[in-house]
Structure formats: C-alpha cells, structure tokens
DRENDO-1510 file (C-alpha; in Angstrom, 1 decimal, always signed):
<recs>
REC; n; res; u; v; w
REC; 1; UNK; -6.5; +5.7; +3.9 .
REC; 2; UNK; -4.1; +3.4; +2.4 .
REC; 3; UNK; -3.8; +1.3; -1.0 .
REC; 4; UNK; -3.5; -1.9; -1.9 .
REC; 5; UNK; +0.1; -2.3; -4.3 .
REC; 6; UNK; -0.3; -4.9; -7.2 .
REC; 7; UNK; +1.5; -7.7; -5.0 .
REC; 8; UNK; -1.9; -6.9; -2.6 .
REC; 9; UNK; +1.0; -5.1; +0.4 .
REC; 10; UNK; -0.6; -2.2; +2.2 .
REC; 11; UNK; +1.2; +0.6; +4.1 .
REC; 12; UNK; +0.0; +1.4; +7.8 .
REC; 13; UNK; -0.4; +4.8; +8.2 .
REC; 14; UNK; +2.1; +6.8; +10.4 .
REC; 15; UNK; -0.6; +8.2; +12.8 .
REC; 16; UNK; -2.0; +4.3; +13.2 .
REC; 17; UNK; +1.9; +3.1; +13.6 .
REC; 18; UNK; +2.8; +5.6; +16.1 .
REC; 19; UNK; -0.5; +4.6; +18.7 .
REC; 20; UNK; -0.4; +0.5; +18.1 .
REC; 21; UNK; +3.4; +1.2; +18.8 .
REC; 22; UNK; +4.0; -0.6; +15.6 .
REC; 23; UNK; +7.6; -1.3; +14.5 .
REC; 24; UNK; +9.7; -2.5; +11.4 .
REC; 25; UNK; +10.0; -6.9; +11.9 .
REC; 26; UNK; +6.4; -6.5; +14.0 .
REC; 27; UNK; +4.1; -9.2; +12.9 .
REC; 28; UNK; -0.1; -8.0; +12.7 .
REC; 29; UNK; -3.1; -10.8; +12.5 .
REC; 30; UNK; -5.8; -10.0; +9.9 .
REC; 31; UNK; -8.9; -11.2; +10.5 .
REC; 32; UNK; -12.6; -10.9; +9.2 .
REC; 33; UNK; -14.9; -10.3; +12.2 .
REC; 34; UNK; -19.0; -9.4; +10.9 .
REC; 35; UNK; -17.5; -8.4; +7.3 .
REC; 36; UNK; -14.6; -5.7; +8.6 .
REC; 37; UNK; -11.5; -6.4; +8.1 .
REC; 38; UNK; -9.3; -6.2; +11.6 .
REC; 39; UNK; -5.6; -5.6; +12.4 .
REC; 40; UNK; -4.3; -6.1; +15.5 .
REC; 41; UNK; -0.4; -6.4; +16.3 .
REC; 42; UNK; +0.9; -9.7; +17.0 .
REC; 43; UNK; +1.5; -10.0; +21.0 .
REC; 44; UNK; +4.2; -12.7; +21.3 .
REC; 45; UNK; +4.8; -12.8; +24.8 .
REC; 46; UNK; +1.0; -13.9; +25.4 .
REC; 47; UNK; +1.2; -16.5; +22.7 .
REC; 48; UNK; +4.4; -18.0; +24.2 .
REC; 49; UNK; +2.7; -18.3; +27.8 .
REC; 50; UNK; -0.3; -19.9; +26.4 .
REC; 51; UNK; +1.8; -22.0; +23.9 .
REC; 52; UNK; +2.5; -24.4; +27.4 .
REC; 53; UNK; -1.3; -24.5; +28.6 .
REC; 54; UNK; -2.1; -26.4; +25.5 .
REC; 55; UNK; -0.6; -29.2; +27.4 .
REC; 56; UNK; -4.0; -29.2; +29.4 .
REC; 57; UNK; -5.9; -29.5; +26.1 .
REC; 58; UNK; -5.5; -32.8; +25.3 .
REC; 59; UNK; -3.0; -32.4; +22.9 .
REC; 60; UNK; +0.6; -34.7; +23.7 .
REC; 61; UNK; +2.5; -33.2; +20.9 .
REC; 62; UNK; +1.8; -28.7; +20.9 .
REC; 63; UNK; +4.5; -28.5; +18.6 .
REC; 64; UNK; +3.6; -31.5; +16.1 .
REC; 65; UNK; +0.0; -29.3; +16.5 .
REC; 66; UNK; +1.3; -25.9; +15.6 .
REC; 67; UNK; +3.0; -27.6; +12.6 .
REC; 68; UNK; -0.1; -29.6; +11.2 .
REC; 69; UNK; -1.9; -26.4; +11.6 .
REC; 70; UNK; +0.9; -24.3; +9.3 .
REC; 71; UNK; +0.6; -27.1; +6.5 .
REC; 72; UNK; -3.3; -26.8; +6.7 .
REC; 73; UNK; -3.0; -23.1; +6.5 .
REC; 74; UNK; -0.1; -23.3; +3.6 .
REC; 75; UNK; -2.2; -25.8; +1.5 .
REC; 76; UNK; -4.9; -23.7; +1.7 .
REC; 77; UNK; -3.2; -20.7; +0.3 .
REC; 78; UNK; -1.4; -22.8; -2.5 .
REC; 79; UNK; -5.2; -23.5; -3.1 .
REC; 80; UNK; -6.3; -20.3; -3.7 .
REC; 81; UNK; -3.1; -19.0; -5.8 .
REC; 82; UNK; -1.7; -16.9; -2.5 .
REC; 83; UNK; +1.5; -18.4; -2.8 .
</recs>
C-alpha cells in the first residue's frame, strides 16, 4: 500500500521496485484500463524502434507529430489545474 502526498506523488513500494527492476531517473506510464489504475515502466528502447515505423503511417513529419501531441497533452493539463 502506498499514499498519495499533498502534491498527489506516490512511493512504489520496495518489493514492487525490486521485481519491475525499477530505478531512480526510470519513467512509468499510468493508465486507466476498465476503471484500475495501471503502472507499467516506461520501455525506451521499444519506443525508439517504433518511433521510425511511423514513417509508414502517413505521417511526413514524426517529430512535428510527437510535438503537437505534447502541446495537446500540456493544454489539457493546464485545463484541468495539473500544472
């Protein structure tokens, strides 16, 4: 079990840490799947080789994408009052 601080941060618990291999600088995704929160670590590596497929998608610019995308997701959390 773990608790949420007043600046909404949680601690992963050392068992949990020690089996997801989880280390200080890793970065997690939180998602809502079916009304459950999930945490899974953040794999890089695969995101970097799919980062060139997107090519293949239609898309000209992947990096003009991945930045629309981070203004979308930043004016959404201004939006709500997360940052």
């Amino acid at each position: 079990m773990t608790k949420v601080t007043r600046n909404y941060q949680i601690t992963v618990p050392r068992d949990v840490r020690e089996m997801a291999n989880i280390k200080e600088g890793d970065k997690l995704v939180i998602t809502m799947e079916k009304g459950e929160i999930k945490m899974k670590k953040f794999d890089e590596d695969i995101f970097k080789r799919a980062f060139g497929s997107w090519k293949n998608a239609g898309i000209k610019d992947s990096v003009k994408y991945v930045r629309d995308i981070r203004k979308e997701w930043e004016h959404r959390a201004k939006r709500l009052g997360l940052r």
